[in-house]
N, CA, C and O atoms as a Tinker XYZ file with bonds, in Angstrom:
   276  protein
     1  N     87.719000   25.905000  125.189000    73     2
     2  CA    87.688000   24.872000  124.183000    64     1     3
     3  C     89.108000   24.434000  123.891000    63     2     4     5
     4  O     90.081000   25.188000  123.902000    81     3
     5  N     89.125000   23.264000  123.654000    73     3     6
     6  CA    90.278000   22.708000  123.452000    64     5     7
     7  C     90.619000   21.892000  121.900000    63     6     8     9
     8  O     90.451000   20.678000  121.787000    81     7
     9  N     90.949000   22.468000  121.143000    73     7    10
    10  CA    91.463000   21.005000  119.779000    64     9    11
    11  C     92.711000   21.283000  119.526000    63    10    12    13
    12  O     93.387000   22.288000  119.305000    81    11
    13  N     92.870000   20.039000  119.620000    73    11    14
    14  CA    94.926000   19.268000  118.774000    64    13    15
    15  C     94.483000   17.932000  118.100000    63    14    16    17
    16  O     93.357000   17.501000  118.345000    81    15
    17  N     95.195000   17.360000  117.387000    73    15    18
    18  CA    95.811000   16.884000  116.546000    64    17    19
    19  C     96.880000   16.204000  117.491000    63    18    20    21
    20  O     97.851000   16.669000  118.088000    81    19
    21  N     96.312000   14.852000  117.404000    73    19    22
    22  CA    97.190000   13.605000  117.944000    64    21    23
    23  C     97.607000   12.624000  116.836000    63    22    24    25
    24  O     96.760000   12.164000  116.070000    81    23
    25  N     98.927000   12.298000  116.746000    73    23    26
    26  CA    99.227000   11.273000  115.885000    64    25    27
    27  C     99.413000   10.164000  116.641000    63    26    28    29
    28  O    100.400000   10.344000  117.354000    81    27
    29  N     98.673000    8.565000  116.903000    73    27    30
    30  CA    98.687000    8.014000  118.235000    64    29    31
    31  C     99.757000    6.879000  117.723000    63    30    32    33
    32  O     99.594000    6.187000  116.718000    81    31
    33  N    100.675000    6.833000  118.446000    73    31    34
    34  CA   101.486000    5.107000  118.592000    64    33    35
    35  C    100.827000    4.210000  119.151000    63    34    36    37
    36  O    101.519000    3.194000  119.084000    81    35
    37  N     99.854000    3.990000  119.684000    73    35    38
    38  CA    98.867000    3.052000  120.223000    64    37    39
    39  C     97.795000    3.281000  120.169000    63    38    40    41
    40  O     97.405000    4.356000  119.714000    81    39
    41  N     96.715000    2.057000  120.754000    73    39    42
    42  CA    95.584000    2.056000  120.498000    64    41    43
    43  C     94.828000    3.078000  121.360000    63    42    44    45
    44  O     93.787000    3.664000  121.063000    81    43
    45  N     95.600000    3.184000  122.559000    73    43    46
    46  CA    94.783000    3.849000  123.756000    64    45    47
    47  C     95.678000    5.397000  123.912000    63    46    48    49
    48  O     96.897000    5.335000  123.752000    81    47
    49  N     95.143000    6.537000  124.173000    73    47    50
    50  CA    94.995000    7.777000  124.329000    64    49    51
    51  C     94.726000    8.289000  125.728000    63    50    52    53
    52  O     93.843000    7.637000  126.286000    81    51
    53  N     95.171000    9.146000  126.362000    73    51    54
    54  CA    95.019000    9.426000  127.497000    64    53    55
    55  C     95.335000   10.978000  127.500000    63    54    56    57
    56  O     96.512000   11.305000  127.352000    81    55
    57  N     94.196000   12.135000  127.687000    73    55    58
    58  CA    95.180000   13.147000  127.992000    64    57    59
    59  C     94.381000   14.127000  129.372000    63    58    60    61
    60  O     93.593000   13.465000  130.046000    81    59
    61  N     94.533000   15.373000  129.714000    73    59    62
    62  CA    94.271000   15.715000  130.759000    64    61    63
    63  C     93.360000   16.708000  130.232000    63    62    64    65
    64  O     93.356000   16.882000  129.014000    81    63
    65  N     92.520000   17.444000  131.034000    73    63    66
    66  CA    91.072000   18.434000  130.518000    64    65    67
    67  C     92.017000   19.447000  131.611000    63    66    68    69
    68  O     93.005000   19.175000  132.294000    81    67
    69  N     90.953000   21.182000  131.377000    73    67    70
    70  CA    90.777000   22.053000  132.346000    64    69    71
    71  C     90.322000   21.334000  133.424000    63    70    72    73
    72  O     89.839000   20.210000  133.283000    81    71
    73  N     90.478000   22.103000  134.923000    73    71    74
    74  CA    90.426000   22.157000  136.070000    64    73    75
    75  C     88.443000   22.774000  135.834000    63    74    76    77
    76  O     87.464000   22.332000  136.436000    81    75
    77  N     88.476000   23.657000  134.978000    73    75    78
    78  CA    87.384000   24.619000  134.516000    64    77    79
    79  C     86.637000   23.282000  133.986000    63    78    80    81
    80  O     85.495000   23.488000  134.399000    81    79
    81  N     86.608000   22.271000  133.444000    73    79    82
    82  CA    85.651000   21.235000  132.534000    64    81    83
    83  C     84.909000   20.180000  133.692000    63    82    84    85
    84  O     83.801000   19.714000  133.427000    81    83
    85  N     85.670000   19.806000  135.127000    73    83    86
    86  CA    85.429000   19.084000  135.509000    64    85    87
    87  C     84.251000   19.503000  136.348000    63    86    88    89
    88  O     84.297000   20.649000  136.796000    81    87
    89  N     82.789000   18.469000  136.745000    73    87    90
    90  CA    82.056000   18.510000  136.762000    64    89    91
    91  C     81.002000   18.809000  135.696000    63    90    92    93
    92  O     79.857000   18.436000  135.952000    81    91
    93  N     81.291000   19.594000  134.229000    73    91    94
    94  CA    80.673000   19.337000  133.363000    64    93    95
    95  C     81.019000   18.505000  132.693000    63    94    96    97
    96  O     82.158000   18.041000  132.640000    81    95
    97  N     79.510000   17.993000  131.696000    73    95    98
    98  CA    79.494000   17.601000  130.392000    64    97    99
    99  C     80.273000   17.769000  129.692000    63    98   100   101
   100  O     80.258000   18.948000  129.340000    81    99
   101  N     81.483000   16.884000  128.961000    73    99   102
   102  CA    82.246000   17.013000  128.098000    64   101   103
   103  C     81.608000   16.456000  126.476000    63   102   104   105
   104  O     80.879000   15.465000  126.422000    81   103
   105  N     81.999000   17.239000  125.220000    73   103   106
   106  CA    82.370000   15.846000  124.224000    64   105   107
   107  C     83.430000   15.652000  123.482000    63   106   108   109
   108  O     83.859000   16.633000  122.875000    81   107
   109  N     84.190000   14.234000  123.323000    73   107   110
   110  CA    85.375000   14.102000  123.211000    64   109   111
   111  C     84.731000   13.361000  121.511000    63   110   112   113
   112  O     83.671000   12.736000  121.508000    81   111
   113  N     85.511000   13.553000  120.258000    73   111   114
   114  CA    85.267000   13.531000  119.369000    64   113   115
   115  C     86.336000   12.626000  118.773000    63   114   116   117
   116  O     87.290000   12.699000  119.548000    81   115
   117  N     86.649000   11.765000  117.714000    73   115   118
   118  CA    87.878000   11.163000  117.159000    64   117   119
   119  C     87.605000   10.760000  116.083000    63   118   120   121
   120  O     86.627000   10.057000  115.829000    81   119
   121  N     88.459000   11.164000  115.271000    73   119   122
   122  CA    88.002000   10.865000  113.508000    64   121   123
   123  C     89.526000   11.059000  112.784000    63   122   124   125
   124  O     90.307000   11.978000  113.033000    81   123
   125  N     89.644000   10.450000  112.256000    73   123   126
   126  CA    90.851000   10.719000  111.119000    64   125   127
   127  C     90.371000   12.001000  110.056000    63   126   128   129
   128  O     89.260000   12.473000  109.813000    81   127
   129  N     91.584000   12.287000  109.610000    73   127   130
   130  CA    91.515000   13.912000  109.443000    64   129   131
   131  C     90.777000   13.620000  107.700000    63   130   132   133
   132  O     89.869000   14.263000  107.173000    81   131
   133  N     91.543000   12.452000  107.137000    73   131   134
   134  CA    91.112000   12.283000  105.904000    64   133   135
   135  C     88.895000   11.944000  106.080000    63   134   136   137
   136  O     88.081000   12.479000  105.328000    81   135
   137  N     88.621000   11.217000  106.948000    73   135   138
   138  CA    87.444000   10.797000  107.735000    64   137   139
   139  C     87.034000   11.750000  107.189000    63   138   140   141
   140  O     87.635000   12.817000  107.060000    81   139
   141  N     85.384000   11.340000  106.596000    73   139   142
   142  CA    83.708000   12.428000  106.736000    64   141   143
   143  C     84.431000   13.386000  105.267000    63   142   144   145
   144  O     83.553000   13.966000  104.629000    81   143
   145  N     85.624000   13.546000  104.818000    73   143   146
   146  CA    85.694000   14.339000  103.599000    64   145   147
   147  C     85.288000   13.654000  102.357000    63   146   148   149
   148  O     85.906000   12.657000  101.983000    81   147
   149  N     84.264000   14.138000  101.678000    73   147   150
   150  CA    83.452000   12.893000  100.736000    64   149   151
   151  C     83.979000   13.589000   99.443000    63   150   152   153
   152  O     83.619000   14.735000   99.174000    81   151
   153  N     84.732000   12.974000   98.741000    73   151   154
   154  CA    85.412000   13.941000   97.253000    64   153   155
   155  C     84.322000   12.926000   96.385000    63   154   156   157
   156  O     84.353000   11.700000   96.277000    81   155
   157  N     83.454000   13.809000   95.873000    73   155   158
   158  CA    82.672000   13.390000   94.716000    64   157   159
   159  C     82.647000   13.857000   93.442000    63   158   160   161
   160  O     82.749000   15.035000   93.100000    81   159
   161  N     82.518000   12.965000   92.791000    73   159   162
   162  CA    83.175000   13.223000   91.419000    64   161   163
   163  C     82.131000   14.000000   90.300000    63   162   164   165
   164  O     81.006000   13.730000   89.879000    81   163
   165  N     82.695000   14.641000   90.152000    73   163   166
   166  CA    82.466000   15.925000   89.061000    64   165   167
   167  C     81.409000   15.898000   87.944000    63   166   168   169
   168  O     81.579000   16.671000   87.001000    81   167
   169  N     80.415000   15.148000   87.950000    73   167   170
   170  CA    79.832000   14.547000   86.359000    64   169   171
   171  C     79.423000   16.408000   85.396000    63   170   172   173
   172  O     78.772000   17.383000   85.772000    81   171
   173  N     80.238000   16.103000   84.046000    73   171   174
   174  CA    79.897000   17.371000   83.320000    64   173   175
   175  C     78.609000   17.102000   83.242000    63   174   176   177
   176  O     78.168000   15.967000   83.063000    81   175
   177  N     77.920000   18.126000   83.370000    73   175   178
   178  CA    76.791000   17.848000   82.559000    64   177   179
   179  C     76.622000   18.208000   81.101000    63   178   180   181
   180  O     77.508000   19.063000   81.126000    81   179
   181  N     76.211000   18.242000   79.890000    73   179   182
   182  CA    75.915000   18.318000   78.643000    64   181   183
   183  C     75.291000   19.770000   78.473000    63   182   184   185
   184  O     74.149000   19.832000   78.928000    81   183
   185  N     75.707000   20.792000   77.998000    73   183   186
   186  CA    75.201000   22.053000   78.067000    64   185   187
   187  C     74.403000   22.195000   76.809000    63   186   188   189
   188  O     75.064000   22.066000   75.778000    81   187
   189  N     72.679000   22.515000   76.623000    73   187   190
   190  CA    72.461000   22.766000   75.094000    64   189   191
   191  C     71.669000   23.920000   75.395000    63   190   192   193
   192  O     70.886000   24.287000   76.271000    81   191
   193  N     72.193000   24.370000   74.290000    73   191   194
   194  CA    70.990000   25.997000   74.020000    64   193   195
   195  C     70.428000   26.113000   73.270000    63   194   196   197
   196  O     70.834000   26.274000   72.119000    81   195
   197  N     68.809000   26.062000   73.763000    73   195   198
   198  CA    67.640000   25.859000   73.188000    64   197   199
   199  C     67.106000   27.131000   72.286000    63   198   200   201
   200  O     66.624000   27.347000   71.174000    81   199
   201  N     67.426000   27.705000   73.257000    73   199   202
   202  CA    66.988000   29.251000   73.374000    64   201   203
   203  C     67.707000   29.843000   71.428000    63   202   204   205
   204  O     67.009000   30.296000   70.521000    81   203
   205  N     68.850000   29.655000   71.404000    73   203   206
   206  CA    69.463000   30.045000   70.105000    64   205   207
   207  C     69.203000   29.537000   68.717000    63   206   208   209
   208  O     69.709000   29.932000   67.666000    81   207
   209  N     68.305000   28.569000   68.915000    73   207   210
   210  CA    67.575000   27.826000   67.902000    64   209   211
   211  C     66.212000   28.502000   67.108000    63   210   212   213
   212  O     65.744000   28.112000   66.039000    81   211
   213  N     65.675000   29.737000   68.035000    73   211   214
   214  CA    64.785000   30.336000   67.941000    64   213   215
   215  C     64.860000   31.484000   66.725000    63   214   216   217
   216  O     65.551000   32.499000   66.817000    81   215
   217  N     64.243000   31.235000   65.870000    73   215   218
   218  CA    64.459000   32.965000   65.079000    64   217   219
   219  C     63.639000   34.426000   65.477000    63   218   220   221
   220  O     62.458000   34.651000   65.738000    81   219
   221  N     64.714000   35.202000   65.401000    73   219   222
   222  CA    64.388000   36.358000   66.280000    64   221   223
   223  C     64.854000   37.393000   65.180000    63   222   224   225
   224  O     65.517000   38.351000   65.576000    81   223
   225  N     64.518000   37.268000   63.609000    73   223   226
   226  CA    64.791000   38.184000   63.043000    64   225   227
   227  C     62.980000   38.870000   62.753000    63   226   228   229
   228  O     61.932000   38.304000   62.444000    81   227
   229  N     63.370000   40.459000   63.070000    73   227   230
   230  CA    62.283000   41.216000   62.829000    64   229   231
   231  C     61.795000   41.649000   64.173000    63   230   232   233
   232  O     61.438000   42.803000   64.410000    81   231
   233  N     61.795000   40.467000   65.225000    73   231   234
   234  CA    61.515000   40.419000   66.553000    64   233   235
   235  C     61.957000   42.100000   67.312000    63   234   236   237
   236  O     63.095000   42.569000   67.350000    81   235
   237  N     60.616000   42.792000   67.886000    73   235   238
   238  CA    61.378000   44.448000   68.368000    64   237   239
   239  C     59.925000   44.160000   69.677000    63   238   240   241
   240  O     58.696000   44.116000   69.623000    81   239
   241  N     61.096000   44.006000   70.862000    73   239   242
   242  CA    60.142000   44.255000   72.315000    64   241   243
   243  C     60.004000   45.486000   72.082000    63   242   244   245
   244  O     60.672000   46.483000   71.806000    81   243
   245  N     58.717000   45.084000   72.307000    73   243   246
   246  CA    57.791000   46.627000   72.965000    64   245   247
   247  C     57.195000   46.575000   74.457000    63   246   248   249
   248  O     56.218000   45.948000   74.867000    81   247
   249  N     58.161000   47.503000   75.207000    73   247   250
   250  CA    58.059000   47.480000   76.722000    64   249   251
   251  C     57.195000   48.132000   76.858000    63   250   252   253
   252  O     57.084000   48.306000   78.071000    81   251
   253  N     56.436000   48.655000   76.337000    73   251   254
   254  CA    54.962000   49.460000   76.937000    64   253   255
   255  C     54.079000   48.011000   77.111000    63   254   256   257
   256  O     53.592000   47.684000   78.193000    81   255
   257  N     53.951000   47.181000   75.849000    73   255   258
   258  CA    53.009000   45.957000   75.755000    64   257   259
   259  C     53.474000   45.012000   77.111000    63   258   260   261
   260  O     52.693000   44.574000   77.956000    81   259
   261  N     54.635000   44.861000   77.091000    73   259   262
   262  CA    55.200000   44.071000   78.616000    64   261   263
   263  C     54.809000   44.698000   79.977000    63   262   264   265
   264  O     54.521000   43.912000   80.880000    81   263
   265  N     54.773000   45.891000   80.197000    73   263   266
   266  CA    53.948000   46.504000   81.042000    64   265   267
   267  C     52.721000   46.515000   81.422000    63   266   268   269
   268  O     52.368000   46.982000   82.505000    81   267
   269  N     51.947000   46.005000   80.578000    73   267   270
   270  CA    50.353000   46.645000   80.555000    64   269   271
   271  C     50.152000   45.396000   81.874000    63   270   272   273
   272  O     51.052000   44.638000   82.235000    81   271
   273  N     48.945000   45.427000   82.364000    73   271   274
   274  CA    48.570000   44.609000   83.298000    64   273   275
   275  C     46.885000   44.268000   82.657000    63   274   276
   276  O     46.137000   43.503000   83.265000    81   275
């Protein structure tokens, strides 16, 4: 396998493969490095806790009752 990093002065590119590649299937790939990196932006979402609104005074789990089937 082969990857580099070409910075090109022209439009056209030319370089040489293994001795080992020829007769196969190659794929030659080209993308700018910044290319395909998608920076998407952050939306906070709004955090609420529902759960703490609840009164839980007196409240005593009983793990035998959570058990039963």
């Amino acid at each position: 396998m082969i990857r580099t990093t070409v910075i090109p002065n022209k439009q056209i590119i030319s370089f040489e493969i293994p001795k080992d590649y020829v007769g196969w299937q190659i794929e030659v790939i080209a993308f700018a490095r910044d290319e395909g990196i998608v920076k998407e932006e952050v939306i906070k979402k709004q955090v609420t806790f529902n759960a703490l609104l609840i009164d839980t005074k007196g409240y005593k789990f009983n793990r035998e009752e959570a058990n039963e089937r």
